[in-house]
N, C-alpha and C positions, 0 to 999 in steps of 0.2 A: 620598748620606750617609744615614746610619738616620735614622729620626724617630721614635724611639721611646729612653726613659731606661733601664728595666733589663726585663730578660725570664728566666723564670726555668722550668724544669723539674723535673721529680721522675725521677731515673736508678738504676737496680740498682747498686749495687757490689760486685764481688763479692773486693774488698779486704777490707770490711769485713761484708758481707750485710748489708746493708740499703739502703734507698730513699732516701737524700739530696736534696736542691734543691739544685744548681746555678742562681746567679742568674747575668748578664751584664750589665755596664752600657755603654751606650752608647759609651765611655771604653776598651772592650776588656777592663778586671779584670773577672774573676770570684771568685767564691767559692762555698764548698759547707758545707752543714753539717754535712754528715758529719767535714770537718775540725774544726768546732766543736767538737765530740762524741769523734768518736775520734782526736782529731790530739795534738801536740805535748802538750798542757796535761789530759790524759787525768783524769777523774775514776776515783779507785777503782770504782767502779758501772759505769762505761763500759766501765774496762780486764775487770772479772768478766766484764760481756756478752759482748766478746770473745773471752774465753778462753772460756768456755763455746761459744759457736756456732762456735767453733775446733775446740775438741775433737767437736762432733758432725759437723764435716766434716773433719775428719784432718786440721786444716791450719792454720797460723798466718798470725791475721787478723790485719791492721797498715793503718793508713790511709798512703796515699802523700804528704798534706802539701797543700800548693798547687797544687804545680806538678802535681797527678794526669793523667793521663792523659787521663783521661775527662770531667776538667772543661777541659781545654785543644783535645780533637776537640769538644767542643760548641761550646763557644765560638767555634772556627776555623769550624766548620761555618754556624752561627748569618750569620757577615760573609762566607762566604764567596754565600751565598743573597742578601743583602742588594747583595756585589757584581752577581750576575749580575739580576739586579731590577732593579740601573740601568742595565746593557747594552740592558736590553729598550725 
């Protein structure tokens, strides 16, 4: 079993181009602050950011939400090291 409460990284997005933290809590949830930022509850300032580094990459930035991709292989990844740790 982990023995450790939360662990957290900084990951490229490239949803939204930028560096987010991905934290994980012992518990399995995660969260990311890039959903803070650019999810659901979007600030005006936020959403401009986006559409700006949008238009210099030809392409429409959107944050994927919770369930992101990239916060759910960390996470998966994270327990999945912690099982084979106690195989050892």
């Amino acid at each position: 079993m982990v023995d450790w409460q939360v662990t957290a990284t900084t990951l490229y997005c490239d949803a939204v181009d930028a560096d987010p933290t991905i934290m994980v809590h012992k518990d399995r949830s995660a969260e990311c602050t890039g959903y803070k930022k650019y999810g659901e509850n979007i600030s005006k300032e936020a959403a401009g950011e986006l559409k700006e580094k949008g238009k210099k990459l030809g392409r429409v930035l959107k944050c994927e939400g919770p369930e992101c991709s990239r916060v759910i292989e960390y996470r998966d990844k994270l327990f999945a090291e912690e099982k084979a740790r106690a195989k050892s």
